[in-house]
C-alpha positions in Angstrom: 0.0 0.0 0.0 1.2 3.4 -1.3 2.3 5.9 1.8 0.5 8.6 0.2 -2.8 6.6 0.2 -2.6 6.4 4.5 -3.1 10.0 4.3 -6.8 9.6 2.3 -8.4 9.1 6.0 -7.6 12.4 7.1 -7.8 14.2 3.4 -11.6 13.1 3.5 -11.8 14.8 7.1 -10.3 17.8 6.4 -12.4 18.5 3.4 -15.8 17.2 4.8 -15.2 19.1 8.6 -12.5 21.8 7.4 -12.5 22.9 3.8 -16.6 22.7 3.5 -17.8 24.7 6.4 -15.4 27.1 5.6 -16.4 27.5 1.9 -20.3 27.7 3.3 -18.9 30.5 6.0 -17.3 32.6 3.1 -20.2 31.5 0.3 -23.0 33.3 3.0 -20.9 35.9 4.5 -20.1 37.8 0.7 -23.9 36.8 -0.4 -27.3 38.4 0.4 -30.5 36.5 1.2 -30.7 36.7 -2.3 -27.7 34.8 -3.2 -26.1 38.0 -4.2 -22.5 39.5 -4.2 -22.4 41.6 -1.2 -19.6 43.3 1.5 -22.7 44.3 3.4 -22.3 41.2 5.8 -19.1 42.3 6.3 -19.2 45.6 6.5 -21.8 45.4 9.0 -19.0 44.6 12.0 -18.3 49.1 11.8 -22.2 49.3 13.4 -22.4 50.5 17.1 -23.7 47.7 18.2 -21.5 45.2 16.7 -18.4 47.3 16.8 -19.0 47.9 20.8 -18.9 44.0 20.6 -16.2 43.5 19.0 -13.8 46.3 21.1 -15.2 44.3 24.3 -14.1 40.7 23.1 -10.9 42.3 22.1 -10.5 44.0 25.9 -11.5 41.0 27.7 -9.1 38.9 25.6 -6.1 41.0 25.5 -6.6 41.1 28.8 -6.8 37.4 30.1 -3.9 36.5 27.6 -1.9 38.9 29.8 -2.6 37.3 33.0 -2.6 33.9 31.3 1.1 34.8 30.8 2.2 36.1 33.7 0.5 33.3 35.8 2.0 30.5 33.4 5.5 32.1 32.8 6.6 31.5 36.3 5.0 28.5 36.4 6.4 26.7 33.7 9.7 27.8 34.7 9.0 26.0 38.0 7.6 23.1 36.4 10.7 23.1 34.3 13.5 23.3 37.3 12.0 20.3 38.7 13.2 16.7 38.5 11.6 14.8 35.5 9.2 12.9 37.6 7.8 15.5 40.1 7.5 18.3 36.9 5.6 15.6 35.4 3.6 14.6 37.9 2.5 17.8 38.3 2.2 19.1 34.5 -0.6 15.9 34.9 -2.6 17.2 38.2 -2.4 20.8 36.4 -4.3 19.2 33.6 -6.2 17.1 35.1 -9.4 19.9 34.8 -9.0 19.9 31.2 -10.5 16.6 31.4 -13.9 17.7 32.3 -16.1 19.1 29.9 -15.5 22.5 29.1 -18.8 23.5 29.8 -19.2 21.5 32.6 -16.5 23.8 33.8 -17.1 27.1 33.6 -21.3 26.3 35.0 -19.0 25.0 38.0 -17.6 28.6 38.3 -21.1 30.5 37.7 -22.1 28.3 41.0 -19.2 29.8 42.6 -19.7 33.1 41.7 -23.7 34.0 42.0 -25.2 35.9 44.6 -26.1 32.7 46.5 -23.2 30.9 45.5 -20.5 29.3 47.5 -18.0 32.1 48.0 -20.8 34.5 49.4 -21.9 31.6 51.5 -18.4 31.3 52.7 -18.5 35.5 53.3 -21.8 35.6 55.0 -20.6 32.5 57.4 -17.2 35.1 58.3 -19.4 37.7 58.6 -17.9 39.5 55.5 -20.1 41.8 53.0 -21.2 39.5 50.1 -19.8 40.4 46.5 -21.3 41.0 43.2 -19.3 38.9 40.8 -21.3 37.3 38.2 -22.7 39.2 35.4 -19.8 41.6 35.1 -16.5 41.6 32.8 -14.3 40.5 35.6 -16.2 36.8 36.3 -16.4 36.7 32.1 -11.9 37.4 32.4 -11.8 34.9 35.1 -13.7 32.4 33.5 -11.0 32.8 30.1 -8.3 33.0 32.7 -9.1 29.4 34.1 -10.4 27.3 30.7 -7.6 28.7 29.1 -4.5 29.3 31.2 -3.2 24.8 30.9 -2.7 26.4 27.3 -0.8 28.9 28.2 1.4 27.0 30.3 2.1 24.0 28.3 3.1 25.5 25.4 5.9 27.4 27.3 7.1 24.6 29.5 7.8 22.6 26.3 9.6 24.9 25.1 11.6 25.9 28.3 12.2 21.9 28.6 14.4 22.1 25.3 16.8 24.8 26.9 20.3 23.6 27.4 21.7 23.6 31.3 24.9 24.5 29.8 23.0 27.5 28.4 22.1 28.8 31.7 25.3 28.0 33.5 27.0 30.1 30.9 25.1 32.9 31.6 25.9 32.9 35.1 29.5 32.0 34.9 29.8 35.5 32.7 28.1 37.2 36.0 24.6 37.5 34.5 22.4 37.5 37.8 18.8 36.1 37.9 16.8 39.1 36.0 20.0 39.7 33.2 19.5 35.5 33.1 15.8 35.8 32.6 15.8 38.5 30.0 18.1 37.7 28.0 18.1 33.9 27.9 15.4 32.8 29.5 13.1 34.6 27.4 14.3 35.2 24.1 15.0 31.2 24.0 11.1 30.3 24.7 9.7 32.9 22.3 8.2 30.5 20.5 6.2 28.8 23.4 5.4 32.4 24.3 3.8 32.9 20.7 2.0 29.9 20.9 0.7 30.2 24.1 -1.0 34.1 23.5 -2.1 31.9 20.1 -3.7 29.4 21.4 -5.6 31.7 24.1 -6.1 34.9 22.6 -8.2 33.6 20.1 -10.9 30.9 21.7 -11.2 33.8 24.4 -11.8 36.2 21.2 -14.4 33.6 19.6 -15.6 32.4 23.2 -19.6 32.5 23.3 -20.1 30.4 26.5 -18.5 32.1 28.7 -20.2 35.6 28.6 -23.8 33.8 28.1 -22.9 31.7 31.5 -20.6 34.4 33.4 -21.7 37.5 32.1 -25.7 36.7 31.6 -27.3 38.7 29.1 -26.3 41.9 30.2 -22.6 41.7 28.3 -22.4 41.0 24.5 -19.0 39.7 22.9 -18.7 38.9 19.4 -19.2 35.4 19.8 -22.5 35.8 21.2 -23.7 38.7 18.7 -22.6 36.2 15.9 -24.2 33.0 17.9 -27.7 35.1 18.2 -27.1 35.6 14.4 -26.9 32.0 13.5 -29.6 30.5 16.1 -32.1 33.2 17.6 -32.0 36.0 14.4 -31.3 32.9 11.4 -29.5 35.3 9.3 -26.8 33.1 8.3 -25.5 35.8 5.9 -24.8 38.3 8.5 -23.1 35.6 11.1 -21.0 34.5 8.0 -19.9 38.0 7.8 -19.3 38.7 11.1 -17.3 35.5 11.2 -15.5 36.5 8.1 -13.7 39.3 10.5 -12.8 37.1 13.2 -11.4 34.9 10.7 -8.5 38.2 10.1 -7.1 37.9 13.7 -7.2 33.9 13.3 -4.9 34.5 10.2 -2.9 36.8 11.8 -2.4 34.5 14.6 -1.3 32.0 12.2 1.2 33.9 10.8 2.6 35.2 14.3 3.1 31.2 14.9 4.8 31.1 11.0 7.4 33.5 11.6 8.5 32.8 15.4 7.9 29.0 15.7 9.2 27.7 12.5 10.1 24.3 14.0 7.0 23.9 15.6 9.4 24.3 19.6 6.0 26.0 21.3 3.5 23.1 20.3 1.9 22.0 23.3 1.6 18.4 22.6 
């Protein structure tokens, strides 16, 4: 049997699951109701409301990709000093969450965080004034914060993992202390994980849909849920197409971030 014909498996996934829904995303979102030519789909994301939408998603998300990084950073590097069996040990407890269904998980958190949830419970029993924290843009960062961070951190501990020892002790045998060490070889050397990592959770938290409806109830609107509402409540398909057509952009850009500072494929996670 030809090698060539072992890949026909996954040539007829890609182009059922992959190449289709794509072609149907970008056939509806440059087509009217009337099948024809249009950028109005598109050009619908500069609206108020959609553009208010959009500037939100992009907020929330820059924002829990920067404390996805500077939780994971100094954990990986933790993870990494470590002997082989204890880093891996715990790399496997860290995702051992990831195991549970995604939604499962973040309805777990909206538990925690309503009004009559368990952390108020735990402040009313100390005698400590409740807090409001579902329904606002901080329980929607926390919830991206904790789905996505194990994707952070992975990402980055592989690619610490491939740094030489001889590497580091060279620095510090030519006086670098800790900070010169982490700056300028630490660092520079696990760009690639770095890249990955804001990859692989800037854009789900971008996209993310489930979260806001779940953490941030009805009164906040990302993109994903203005696009969602297209699709299931509004059934404009040509105007979610659209919509989707723009989010696509930052997935392409991410793509190319990954093309040009992890050639080799250092900061895959897996």
């Amino acid at each position: 049997m030809s090698k060539k014909m072992l890949s026909g498996p996954y040539l007829l996934w890609m182009i059922g699951f992959i190449i289709i829904p794509l072609a149907l995303i970008v056939y509806y979102g440059l087509t009217d109701k009337n099948n024809v030519f249009t950028l109005a789909n598109v050009l619908s994301i500069a609206t108020a409301e959609h553009s208010k939408a959009l500037w939100l998603s992009l907020g929330l998300s820059f924002a829990s990709t920067l404390i996805c990084l500077v939780l994971a950073y100094p954990l990986a590097m933790i993870l990494r000093n470590r002997q082989m069996g204890q880093g891996s040990f715990i790399v496997f407890i860290f995702i051992l969450p990831m195991w549970m269904n995604f939604l499962l998980r973040t309805l777990a958190w909206q538990t925690l965080l309503e009004k009559s949830g368990v952390i108020n419970g735990i402040l009313t029993a100390l005698h400590l004034p409740t807090q409001s924290l579902i329904n606002t843009p901080g329980a929607i960062v926390l919830g991206m914060v904790y789905n996505f961070l194990p994707f952070m951190v992975l990402p980055i501990y592989n690619t610490l993992c491939k740094i030489d020892d001889n590497t580091i002790n060279a620095a510090r045998d030519l006086g670098a202390n800790f900070t010169q060490t982490l700056l300028w070889v630490w660092f520079p050397l696990s760009v690639p994980g770095v890249i990955s990592g804001i990859t692989m959770v800037f854009v789900p938290a971008l996209t993310t849909f489930v979260i806001s409806n779940l953490l941030g109830g009805s009164k906040i609107l990302l993109i994903g849920n203005v696009i969602e509402q297209e699709f299931t409540k509004g059934s404009n398909w040509h105007l979610g197409s659209g919509l989707s057509l723009v989010l696509m952009v930052f997935i392409l850009l991410s793509m190319a971030l990954i093309a040009k500072y992890d050639k080799n494929g250092e900061g895959s996670a897996f």
